[in-house]
C-alpha positions, -999 to +999 in steps of 0.1 A: -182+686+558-193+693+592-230+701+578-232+664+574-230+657+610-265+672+615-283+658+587-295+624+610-309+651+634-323+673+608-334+640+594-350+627+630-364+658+633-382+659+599-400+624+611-415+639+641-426+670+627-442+642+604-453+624+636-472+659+654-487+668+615-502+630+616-513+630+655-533+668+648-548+654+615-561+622+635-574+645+670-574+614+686-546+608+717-558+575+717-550+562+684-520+586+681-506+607+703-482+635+703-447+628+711-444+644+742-474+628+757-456+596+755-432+613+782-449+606+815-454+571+808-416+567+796-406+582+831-433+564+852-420+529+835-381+537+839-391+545+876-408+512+883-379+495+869-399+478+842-387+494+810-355+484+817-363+450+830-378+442+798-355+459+778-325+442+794-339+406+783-344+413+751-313+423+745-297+394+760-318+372+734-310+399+702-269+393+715-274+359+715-293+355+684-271+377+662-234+362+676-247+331+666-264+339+632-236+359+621-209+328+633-224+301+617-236+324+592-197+338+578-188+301+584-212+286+560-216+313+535-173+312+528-175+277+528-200+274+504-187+308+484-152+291+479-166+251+472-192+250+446-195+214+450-207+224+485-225+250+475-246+228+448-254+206+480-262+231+505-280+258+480-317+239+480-313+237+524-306+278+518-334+284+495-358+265+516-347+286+548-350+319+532-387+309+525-397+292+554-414+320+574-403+331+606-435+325+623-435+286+611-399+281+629-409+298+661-438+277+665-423+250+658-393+252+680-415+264+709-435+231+702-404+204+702-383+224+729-412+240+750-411+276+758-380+290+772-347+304+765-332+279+743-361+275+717-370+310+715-329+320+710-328+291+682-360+301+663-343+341+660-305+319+651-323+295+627-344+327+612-316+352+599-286+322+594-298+320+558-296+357+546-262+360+567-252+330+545-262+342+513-247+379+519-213+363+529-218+333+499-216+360+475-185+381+494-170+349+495-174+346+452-163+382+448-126+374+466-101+390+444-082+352+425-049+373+422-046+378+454-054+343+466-023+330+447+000+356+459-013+342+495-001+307+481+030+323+466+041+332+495+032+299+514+006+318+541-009+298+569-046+295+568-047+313+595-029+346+581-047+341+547-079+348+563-071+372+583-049+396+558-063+383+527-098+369+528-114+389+556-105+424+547-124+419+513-154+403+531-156+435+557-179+452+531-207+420+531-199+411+569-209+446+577-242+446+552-251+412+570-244+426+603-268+459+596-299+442+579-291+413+611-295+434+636-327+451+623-344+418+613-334+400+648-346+425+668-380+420+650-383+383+652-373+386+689-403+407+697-423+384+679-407+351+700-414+374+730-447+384+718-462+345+714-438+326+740-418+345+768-432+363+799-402+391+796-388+414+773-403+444+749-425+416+724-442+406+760-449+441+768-465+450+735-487+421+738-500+433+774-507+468+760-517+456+730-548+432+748-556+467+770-558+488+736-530+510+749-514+527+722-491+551+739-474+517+761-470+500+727-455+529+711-431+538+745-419+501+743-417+504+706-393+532+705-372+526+735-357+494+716-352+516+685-334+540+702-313+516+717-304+500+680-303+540+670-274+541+694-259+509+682-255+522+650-240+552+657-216+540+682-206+504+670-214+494+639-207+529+616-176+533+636-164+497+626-171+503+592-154+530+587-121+512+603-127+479+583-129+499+554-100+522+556-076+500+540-094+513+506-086+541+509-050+540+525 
């Protein structure tokens, strides 16, 4: 229905009528302002060139961090989905992962690599690799058994079989993984940037956030959203709806 299309504005919209109701009950511009007082300093930081400075290196490290999660992530979690022998092995390393907190990992990579690139990238990998693995572990259980022995029936390469057989059932839980990755990366990139890095959005919020600058947090804040707003909308929706179509043929 073409009413549909408008419900994420509508939606959007709701929130910052939410926003100006919350920013008139507080009276305060300092602890919240209106939206459109955030405008000047959006234009004033695009101007300078800093916004997207900063914005540009953390999405380098976000790309990085979620090519890598979700590789070794789909690797690991259809291994261990379609060995159980494996998976007995491997499922203690994976619970101990998904309860290490994120903080713990970041410090302690910044601490044995130092603080650049290459430990603040690992920290975000090492971070979300266990809930990509677990999404994809339990895709990977879910594979239809008939249709793995008409792949064998009719003597498919490995190859094929995982690209005709296995994959198209895992689009649903590669997808999930991919969403709920993006949105927790992004997060435990600002905080890498936030304790370690001297560039991106985390370091920015940190400046503003030692000056007690709430309008610069929240302008940093919501120029990354946006950004993953659009990535939604524009990659990841329009893939699911093509990895998915096969359902409905």
């Amino acid at each position: 229905m073409p009413t549909c299309r408008f419900i994420p504005v509508l939606s959007i919209t709701g929130l910052l009528g939410v926003w100006i109701t919350a920013a008139l009950l507080t009276g305060d511009p300092r602890i919240l302002p209106m939206p459109f007082d955030l405008v000047p300093g959006f234009v004033r930081e695009i101007s300078s060139g800093e916004l997207p400075r900063h914005l540009g290196a953390t999405l380098v490290r976000v790309l990085w961090a979620f090519v890598l999660a979700m590789g070794l992530g789909l690797a690991l979690g259809l291994a261990m989905g379609r060995s159980p022998a494996l998976n007995r092995w491997l499922d203690p390393w994976l619970v101990i992962f998904l309860n290490l907190p994120a903080l713990v990992l970041i410090v302690l990579c910044y601490l044995w690599i130092g603080l650049n690139e290459t430990a603040a990238i690992l920290a975000v990998t090492l971070n979300k690799v266990p809930g990509v693995t677990t999404v994809i572990r339990e895709g990977a259980r879910a594979l239809d058994p008939d249709l793995d022995a008409m792949a064998k029936v009719y003597r498919m390469s490995w190859y094929v079989r995982l690209r005709h057989v296995v994959l198209p059932q895992l689009a649903p839980f590669v997808i999930a993984a991919a969403r709920s990755g993006v949105a927790v990366i992004w997060k435990i990139v600002l905080v890498v940037e936030f304790l370690g890095r001297s560039s991106g959005i985390g370091f920015q919020i940190h400046l503003y956030f030692q000056l007690f600058d709430v309008p610069m947090v929240m302008i940093y804040a919501f120029s990354f959203i946006a950004v993953m707003l659009l990535a939604e909308w524009v990659f990841l929706q329009p893939w699911e709806r093509r990895v998915a179509r096969w359902r409905w043929a």
